[in-house]
mmCIF file of the N, C-alpha and C atoms, coordinates in Angstrom:
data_MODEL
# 
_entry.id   MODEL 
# 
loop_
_atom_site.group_PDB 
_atom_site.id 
_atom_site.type_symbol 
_atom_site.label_atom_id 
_atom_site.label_alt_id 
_atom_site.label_comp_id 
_atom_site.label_asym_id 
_atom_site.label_entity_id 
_atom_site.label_seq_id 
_atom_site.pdbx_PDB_ins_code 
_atom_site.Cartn_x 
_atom_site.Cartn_y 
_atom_site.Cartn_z 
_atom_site.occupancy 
_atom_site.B_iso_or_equiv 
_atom_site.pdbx_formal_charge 
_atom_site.auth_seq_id 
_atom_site.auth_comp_id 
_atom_site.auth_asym_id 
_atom_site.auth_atom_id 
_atom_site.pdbx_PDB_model_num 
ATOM 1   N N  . UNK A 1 1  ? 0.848  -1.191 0.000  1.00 0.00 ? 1  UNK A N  1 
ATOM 2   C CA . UNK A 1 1  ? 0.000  0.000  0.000  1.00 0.00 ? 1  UNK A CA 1 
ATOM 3   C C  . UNK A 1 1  ? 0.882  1.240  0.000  1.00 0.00 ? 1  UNK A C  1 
ATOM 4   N N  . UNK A 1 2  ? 0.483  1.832  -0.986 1.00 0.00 ? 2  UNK A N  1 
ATOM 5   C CA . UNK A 1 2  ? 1.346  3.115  -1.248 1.00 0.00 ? 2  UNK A CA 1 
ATOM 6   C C  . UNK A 1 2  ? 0.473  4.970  -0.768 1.00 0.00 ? 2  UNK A C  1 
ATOM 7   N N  . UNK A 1 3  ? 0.874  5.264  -0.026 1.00 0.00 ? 3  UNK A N  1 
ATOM 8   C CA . UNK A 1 3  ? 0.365  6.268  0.620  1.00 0.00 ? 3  UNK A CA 1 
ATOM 9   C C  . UNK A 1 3  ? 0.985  7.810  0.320  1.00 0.00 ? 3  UNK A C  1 
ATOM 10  N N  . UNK A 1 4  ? 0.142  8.299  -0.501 1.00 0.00 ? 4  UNK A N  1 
ATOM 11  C CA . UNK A 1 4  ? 0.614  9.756  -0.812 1.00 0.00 ? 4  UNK A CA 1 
ATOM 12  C C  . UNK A 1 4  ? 0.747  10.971 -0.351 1.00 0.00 ? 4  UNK A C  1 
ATOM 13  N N  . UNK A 1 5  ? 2.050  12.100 -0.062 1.00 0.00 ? 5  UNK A N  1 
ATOM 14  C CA . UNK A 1 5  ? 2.039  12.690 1.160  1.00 0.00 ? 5  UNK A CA 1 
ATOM 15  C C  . UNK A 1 5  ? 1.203  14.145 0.208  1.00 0.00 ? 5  UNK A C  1 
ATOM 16  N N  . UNK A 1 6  ? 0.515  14.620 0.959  1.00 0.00 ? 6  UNK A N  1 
ATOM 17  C CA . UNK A 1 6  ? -0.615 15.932 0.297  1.00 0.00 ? 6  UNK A CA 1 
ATOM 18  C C  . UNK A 1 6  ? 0.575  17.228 0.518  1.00 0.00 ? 6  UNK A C  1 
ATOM 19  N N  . UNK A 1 7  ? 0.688  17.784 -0.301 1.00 0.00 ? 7  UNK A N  1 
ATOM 20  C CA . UNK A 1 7  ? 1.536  18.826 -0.329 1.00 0.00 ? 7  UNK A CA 1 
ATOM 21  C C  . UNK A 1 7  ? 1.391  20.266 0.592  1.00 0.00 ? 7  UNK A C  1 
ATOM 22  N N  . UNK A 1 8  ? 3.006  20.528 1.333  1.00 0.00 ? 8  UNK A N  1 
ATOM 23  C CA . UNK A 1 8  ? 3.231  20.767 2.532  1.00 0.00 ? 8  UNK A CA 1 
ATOM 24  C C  . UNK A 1 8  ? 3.077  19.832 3.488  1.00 0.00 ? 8  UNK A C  1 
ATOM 25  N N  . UNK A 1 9  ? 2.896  18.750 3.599  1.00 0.00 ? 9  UNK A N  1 
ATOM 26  C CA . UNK A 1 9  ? 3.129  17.816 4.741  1.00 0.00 ? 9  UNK A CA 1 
ATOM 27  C C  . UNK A 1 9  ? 4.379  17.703 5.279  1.00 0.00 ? 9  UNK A C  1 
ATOM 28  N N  . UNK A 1 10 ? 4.548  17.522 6.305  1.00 0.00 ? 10 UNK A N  1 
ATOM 29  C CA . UNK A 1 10 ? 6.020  16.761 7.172  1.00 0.00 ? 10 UNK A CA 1 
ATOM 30  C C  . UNK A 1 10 ? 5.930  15.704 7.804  1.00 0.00 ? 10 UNK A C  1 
ATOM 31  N N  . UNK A 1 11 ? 6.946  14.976 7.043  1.00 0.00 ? 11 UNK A N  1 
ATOM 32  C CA . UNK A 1 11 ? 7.270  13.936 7.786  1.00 0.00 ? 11 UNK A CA 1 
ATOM 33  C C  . UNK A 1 11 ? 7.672  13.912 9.062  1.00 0.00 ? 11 UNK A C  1 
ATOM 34  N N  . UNK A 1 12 ? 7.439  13.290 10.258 1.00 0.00 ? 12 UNK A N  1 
ATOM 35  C CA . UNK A 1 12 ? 8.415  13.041 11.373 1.00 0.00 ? 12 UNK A CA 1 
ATOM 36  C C  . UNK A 1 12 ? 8.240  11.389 11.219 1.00 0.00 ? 12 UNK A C  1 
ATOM 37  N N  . UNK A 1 13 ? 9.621  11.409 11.772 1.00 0.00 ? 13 UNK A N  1 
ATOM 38  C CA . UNK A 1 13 ? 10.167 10.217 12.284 1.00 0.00 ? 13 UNK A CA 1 
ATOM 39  C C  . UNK A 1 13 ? 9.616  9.722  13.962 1.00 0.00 ? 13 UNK A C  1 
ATOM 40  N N  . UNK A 1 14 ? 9.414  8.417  14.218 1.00 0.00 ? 14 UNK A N  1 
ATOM 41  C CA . UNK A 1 14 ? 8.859  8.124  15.678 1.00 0.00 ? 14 UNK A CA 1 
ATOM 42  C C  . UNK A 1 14 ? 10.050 8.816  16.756 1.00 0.00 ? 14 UNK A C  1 
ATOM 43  N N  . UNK A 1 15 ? 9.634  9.447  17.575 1.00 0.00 ? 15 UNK A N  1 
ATOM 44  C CA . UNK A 1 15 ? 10.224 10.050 18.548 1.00 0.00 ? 15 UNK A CA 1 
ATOM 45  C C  . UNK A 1 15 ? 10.435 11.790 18.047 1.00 0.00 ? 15 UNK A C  1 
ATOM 46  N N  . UNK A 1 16 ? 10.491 11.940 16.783 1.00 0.00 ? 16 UNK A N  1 
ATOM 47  C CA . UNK A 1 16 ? 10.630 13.295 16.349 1.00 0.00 ? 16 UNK A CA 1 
ATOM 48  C C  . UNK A 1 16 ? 9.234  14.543 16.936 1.00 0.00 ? 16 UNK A C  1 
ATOM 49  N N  . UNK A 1 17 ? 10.638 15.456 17.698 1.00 0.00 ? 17 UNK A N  1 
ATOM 50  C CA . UNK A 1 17 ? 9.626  16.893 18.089 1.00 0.00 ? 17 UNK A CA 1 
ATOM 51  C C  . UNK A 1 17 ? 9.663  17.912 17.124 1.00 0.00 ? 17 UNK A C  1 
ATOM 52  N N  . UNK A 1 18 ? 8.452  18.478 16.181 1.00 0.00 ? 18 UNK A N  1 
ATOM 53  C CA . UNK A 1 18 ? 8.491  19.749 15.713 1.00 0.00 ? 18 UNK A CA 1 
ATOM 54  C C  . UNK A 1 18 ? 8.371  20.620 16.326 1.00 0.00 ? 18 UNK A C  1 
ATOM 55  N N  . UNK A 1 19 ? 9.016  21.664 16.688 1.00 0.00 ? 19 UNK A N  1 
ATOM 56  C CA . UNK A 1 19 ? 8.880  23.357 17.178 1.00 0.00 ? 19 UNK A CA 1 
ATOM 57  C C  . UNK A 1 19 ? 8.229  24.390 16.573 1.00 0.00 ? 19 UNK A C  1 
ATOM 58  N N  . UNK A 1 20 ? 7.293  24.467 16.898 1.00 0.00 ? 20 UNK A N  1 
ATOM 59  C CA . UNK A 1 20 ? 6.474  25.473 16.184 1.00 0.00 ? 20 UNK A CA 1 
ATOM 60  C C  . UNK A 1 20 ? 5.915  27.005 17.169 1.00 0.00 ? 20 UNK A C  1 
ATOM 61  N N  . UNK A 1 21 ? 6.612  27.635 16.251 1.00 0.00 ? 21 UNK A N  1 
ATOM 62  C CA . UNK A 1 21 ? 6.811  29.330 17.527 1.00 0.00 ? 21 UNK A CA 1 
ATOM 63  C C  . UNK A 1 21 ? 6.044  30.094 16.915 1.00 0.00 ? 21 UNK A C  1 
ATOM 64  N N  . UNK A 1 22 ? 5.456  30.885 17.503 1.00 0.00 ? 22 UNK A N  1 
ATOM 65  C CA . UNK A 1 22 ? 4.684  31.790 17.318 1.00 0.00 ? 22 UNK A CA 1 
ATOM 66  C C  . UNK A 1 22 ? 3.388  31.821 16.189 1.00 0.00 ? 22 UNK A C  1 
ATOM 67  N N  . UNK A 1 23 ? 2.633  30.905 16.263 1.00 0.00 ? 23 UNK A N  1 
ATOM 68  C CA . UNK A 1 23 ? 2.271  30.240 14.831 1.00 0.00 ? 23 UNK A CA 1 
ATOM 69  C C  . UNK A 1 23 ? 0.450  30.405 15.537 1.00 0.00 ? 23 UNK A C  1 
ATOM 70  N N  . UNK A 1 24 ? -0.177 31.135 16.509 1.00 0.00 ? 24 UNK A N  1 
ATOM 71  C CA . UNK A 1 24 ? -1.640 31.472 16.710 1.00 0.00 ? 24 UNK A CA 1 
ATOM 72  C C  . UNK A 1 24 ? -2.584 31.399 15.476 1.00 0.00 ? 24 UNK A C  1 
ATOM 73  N N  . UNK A 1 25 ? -3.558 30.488 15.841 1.00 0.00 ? 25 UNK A N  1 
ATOM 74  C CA . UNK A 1 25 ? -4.010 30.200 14.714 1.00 0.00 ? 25 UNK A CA 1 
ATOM 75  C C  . UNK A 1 25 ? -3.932 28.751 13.871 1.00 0.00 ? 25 UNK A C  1 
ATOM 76  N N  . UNK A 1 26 ? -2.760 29.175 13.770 1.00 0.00 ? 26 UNK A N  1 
ATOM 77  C CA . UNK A 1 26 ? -2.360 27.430 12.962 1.00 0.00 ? 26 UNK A CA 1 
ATOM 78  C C  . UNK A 1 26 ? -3.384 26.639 12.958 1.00 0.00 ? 26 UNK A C  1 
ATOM 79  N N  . UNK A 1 27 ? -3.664 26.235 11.907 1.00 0.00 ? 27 UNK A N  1 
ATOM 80  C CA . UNK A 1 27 ? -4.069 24.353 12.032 1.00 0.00 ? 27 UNK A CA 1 
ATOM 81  C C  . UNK A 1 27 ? -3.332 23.301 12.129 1.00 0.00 ? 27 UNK A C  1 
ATOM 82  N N  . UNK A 1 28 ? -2.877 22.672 12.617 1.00 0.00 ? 28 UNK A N  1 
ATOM 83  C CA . UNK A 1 28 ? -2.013 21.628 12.591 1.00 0.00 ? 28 UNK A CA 1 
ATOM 84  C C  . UNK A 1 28 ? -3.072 20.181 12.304 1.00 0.00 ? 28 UNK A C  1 
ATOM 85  N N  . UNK A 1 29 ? -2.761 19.324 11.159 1.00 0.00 ? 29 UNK A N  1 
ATOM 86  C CA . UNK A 1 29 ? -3.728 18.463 10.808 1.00 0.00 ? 29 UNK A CA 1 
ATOM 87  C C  . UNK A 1 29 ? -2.896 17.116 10.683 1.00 0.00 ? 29 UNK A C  1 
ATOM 88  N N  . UNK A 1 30 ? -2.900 16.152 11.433 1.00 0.00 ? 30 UNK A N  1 
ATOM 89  C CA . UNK A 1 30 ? -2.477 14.634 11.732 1.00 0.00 ? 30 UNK A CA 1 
ATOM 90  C C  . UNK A 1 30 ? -2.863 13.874 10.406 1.00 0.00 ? 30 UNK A C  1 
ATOM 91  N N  . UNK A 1 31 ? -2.046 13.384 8.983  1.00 0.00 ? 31 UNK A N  1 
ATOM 92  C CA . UNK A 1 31 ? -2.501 13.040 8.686  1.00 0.00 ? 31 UNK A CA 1 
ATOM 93  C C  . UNK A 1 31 ? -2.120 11.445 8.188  1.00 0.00 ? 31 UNK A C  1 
ATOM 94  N N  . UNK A 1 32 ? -1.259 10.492 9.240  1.00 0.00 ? 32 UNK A N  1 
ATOM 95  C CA . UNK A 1 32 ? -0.399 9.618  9.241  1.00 0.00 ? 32 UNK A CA 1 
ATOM 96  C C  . UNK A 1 32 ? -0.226 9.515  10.348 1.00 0.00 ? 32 UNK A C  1 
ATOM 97  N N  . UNK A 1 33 ? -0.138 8.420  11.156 1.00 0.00 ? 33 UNK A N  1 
ATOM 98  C CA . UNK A 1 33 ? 0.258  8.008  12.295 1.00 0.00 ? 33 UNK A CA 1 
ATOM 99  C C  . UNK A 1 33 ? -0.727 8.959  13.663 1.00 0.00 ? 33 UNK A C  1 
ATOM 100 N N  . UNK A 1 34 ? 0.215  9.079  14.895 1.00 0.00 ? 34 UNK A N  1 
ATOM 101 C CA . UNK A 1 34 ? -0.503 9.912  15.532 1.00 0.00 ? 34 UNK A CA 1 
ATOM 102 C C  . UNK A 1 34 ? 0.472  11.101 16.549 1.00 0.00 ? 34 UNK A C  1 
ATOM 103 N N  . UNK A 1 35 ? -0.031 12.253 16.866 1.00 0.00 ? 35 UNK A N  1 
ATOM 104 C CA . UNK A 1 35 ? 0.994  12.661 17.108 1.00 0.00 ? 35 UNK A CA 1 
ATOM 105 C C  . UNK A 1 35 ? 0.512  13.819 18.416 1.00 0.00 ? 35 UNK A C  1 
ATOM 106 N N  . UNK A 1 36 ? 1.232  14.174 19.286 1.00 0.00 ? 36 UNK A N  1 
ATOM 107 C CA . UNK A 1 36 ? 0.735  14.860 20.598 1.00 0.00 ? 36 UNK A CA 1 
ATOM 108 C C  . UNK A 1 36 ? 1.666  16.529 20.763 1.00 0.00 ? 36 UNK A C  1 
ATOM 109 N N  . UNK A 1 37 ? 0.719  17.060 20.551 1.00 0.00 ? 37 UNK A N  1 
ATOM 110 C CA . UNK A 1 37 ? 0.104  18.540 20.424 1.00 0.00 ? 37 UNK A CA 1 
ATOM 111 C C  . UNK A 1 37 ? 0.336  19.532 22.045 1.00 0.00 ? 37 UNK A C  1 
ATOM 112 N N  . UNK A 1 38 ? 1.459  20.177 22.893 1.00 0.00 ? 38 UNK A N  1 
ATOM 113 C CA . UNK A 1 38 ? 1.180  20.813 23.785 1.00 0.00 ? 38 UNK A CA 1 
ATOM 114 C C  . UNK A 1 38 ? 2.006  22.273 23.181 1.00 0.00 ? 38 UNK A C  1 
ATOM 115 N N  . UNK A 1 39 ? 1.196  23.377 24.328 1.00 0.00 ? 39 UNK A N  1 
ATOM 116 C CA . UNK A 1 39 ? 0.954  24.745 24.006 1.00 0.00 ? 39 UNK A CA 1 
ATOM 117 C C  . UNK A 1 39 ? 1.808  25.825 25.331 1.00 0.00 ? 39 UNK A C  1 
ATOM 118 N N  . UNK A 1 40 ? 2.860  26.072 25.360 1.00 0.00 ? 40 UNK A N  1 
ATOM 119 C CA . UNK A 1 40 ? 3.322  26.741 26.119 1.00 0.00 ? 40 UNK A CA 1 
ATOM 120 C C  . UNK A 1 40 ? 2.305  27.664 26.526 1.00 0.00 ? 40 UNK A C  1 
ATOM 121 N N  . UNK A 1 41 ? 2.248  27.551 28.410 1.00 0.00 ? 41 UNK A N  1 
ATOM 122 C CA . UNK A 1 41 ? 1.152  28.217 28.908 1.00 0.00 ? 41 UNK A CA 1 
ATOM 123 C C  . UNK A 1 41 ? -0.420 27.774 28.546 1.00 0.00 ? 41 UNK A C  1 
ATOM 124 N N  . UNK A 1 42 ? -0.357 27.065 28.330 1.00 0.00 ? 42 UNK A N  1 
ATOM 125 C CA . UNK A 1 42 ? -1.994 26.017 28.038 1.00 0.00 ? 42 UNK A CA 1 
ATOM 126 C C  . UNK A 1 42 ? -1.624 24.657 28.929 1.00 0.00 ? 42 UNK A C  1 
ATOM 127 N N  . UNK A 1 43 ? -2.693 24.309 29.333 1.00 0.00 ? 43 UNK A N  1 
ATOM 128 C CA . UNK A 1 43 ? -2.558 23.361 30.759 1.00 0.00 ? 43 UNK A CA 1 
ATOM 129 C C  . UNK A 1 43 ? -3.179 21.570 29.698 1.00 0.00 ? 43 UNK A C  1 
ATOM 130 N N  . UNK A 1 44 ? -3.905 21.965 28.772 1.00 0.00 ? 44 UNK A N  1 
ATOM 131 C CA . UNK A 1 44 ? -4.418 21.239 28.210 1.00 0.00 ? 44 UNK A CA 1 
ATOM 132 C C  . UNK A 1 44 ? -3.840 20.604 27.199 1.00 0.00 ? 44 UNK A C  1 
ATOM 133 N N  . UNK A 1 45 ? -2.997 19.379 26.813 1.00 0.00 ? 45 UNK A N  1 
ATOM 134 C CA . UNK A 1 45 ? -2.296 18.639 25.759 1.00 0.00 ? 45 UNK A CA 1 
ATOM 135 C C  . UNK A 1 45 ? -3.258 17.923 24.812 1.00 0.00 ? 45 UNK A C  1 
ATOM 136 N N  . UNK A 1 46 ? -2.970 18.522 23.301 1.00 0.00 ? 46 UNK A N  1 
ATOM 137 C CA . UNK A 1 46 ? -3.754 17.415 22.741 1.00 0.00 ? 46 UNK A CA 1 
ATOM 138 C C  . UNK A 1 46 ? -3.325 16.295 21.846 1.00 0.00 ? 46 UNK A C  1 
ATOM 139 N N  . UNK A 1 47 ? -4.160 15.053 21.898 1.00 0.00 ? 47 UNK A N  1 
ATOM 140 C CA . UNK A 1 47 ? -3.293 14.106 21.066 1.00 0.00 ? 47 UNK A CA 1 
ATOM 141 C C  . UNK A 1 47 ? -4.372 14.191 19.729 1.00 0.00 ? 47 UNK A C  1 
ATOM 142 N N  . UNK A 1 48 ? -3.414 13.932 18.158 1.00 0.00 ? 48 UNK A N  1 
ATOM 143 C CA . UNK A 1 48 ? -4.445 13.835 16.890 1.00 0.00 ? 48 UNK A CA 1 
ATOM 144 C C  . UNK A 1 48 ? -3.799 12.547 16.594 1.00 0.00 ? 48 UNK A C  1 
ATOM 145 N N  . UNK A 1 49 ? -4.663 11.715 16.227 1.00 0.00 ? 49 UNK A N  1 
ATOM 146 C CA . UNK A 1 49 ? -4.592 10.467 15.376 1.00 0.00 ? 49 UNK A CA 1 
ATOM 147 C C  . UNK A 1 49 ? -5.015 10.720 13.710 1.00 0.00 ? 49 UNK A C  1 
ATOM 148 N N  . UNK A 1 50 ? -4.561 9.969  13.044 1.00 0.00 ? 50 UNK A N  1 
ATOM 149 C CA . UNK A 1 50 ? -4.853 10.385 11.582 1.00 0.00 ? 50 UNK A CA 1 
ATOM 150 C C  . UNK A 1 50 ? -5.963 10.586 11.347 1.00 0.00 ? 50 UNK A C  1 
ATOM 151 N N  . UNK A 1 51 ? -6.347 11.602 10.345 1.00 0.00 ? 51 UNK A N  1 
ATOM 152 C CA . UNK A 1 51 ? -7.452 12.690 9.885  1.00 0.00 ? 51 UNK A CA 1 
ATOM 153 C C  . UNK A 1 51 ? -7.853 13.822 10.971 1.00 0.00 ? 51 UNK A C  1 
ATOM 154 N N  . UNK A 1 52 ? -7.192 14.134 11.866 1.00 0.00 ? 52 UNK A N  1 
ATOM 155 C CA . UNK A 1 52 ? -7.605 15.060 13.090 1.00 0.00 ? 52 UNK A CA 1 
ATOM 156 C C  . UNK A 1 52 ? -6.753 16.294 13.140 1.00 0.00 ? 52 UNK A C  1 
ATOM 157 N N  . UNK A 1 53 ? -7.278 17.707 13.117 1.00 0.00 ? 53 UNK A N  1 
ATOM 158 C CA . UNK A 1 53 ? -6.640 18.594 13.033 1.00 0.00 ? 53 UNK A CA 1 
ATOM 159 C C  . UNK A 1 53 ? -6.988 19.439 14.324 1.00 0.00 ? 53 UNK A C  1 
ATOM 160 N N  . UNK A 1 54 ? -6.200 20.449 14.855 1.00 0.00 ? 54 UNK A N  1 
ATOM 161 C CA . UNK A 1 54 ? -6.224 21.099 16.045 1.00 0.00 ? 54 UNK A CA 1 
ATOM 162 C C  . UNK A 1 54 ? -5.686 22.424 15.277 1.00 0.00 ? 54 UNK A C  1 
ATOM 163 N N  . UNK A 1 55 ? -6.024 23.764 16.222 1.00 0.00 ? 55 UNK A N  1 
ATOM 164 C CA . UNK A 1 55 ? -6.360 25.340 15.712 1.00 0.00 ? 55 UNK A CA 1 
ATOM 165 C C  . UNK A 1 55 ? -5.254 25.672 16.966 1.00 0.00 ? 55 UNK A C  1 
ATOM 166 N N  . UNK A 1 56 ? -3.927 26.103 16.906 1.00 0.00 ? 56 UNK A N  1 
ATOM 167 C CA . UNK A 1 56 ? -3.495 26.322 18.131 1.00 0.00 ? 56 UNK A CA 1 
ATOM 168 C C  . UNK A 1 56 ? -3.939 27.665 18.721 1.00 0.00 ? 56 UNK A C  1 
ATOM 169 N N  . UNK A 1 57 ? -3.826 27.579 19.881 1.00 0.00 ? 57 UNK A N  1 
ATOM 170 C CA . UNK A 1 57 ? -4.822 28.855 20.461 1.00 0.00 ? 57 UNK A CA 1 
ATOM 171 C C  . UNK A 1 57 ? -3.810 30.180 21.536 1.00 0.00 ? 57 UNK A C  1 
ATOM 172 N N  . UNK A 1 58 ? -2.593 29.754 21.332 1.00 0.00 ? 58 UNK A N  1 
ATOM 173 C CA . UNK A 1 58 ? -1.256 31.016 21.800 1.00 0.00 ? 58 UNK A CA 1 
ATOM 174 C C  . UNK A 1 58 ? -0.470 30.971 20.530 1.00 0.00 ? 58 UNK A C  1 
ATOM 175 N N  . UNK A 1 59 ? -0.193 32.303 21.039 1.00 0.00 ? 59 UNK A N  1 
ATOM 176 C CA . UNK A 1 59 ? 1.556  32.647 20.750 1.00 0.00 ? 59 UNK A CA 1 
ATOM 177 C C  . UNK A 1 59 ? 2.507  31.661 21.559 1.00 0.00 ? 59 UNK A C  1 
ATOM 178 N N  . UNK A 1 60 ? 3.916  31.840 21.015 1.00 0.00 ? 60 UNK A N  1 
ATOM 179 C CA . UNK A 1 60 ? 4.793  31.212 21.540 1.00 0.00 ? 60 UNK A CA 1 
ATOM 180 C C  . UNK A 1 60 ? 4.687  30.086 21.439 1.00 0.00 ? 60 UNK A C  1 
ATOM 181 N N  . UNK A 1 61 ? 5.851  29.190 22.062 1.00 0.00 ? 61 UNK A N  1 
ATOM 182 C CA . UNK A 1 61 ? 6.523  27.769 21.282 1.00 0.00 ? 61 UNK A CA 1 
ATOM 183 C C  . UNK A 1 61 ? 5.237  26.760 21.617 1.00 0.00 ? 61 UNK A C  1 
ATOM 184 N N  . UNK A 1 62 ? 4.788  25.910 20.503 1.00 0.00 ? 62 UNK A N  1 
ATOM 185 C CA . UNK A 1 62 ? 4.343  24.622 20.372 1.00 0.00 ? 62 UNK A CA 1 
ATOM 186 C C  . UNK A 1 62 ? 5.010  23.742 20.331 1.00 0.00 ? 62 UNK A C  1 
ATOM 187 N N  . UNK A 1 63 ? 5.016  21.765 20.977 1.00 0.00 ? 63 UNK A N  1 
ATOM 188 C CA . UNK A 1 63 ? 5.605  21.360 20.295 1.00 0.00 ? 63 UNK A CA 1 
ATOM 189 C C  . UNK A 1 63 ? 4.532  19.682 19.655 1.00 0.00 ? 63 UNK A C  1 
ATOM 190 N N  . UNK A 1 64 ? 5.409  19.151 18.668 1.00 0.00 ? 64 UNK A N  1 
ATOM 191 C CA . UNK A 1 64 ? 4.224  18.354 18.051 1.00 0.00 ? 64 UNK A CA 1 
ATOM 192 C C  . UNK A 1 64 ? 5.306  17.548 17.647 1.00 0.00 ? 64 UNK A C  1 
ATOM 193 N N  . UNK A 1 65 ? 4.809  16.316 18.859 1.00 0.00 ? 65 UNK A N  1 
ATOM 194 C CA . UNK A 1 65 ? 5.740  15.287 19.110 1.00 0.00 ? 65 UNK A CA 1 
ATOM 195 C C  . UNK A 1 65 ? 4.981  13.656 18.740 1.00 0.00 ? 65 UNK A C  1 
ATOM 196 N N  . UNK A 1 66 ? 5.765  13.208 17.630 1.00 0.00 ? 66 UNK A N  1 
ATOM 197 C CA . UNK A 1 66 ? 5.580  12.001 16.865 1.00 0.00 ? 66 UNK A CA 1 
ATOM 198 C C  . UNK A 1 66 ? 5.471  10.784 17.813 1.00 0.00 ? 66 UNK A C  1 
ATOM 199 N N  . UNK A 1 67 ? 4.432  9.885  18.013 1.00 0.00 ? 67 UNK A N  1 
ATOM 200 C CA . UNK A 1 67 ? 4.377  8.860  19.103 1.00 0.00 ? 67 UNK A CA 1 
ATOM 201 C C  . UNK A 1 67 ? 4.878  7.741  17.964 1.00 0.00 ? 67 UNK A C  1 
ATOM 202 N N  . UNK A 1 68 ? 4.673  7.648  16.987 1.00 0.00 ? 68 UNK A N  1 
ATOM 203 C CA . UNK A 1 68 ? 5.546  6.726  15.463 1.00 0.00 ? 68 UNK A CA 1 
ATOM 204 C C  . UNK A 1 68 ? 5.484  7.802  14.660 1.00 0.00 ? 68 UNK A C  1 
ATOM 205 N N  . UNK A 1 69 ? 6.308  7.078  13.259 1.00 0.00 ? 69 UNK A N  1 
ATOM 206 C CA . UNK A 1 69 ? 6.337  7.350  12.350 1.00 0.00 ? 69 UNK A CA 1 
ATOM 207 C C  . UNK A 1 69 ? 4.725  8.533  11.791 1.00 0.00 ? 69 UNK A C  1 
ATOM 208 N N  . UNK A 1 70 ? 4.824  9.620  11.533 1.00 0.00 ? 70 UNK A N  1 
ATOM 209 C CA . UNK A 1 70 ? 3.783  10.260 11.459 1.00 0.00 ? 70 UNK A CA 1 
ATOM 210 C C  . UNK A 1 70 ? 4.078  11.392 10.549 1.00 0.00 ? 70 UNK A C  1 
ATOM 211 N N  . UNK A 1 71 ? 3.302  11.914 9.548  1.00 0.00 ? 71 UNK A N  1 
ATOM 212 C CA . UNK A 1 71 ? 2.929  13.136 8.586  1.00 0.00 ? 71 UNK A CA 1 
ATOM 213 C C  . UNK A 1 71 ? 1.722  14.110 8.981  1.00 0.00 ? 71 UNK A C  1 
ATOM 214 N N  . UNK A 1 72 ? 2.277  15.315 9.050  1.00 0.00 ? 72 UNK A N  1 
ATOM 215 C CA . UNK A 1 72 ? 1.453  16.489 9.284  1.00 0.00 ? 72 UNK A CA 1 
ATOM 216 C C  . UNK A 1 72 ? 1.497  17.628 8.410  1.00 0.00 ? 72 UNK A C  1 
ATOM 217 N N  . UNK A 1 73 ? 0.691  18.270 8.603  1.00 0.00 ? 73 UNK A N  1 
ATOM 218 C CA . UNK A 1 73 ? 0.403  19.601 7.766  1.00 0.00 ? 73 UNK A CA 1 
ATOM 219 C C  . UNK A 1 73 ? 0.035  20.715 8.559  1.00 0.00 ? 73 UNK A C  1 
ATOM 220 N N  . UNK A 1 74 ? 0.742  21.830 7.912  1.00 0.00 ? 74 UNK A N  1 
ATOM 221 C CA . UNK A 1 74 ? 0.446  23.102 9.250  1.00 0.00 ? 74 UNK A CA 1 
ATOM 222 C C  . UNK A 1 74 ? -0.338 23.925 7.967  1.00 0.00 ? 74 UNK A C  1 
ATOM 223 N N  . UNK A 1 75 ? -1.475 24.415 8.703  1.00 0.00 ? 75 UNK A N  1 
ATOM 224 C CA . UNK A 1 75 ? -2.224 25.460 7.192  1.00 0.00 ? 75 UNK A CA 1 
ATOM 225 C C  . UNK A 1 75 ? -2.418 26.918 8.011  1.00 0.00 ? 75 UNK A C  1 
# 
């Protein structure tokens, strides 16, 4: 099974953290594997499993940390 990555996606690798700074607003959309979502100064962590997107809701550093192998998209 051959799985096509939708343009602007990122790959992470299992264990891989993306840093995402100052980015209010964002969508961040899970669309491969699954991957866990926390918000400097937000008490609340979220996890997306594939097809699930989250709206980050601060400024300042995000990070969006790969539990496996996982592809995302920031819009």
């Amino acid at each position: 099974m051959r799985i096509e990555m939708q343009p602007g996606a990122l790959r992470l690798a299992s264990g891989q953290t993306l840093k995402v700074t100052d980015a209010l607003g964002t969508t961040i959309c899970c669309n491969e594997g699954s991957v866990w979502i926390t918000e400097e100064n937000l008490r609340k962590d979220v996890v997306l499993e594939a097809g699930g997107c989250y709206q980050l809701r601060r400024a300042g550093l995000a990070l969006v940390h790969a539990f496996g192998d996982a592809s995302v998209a920031l819009a």
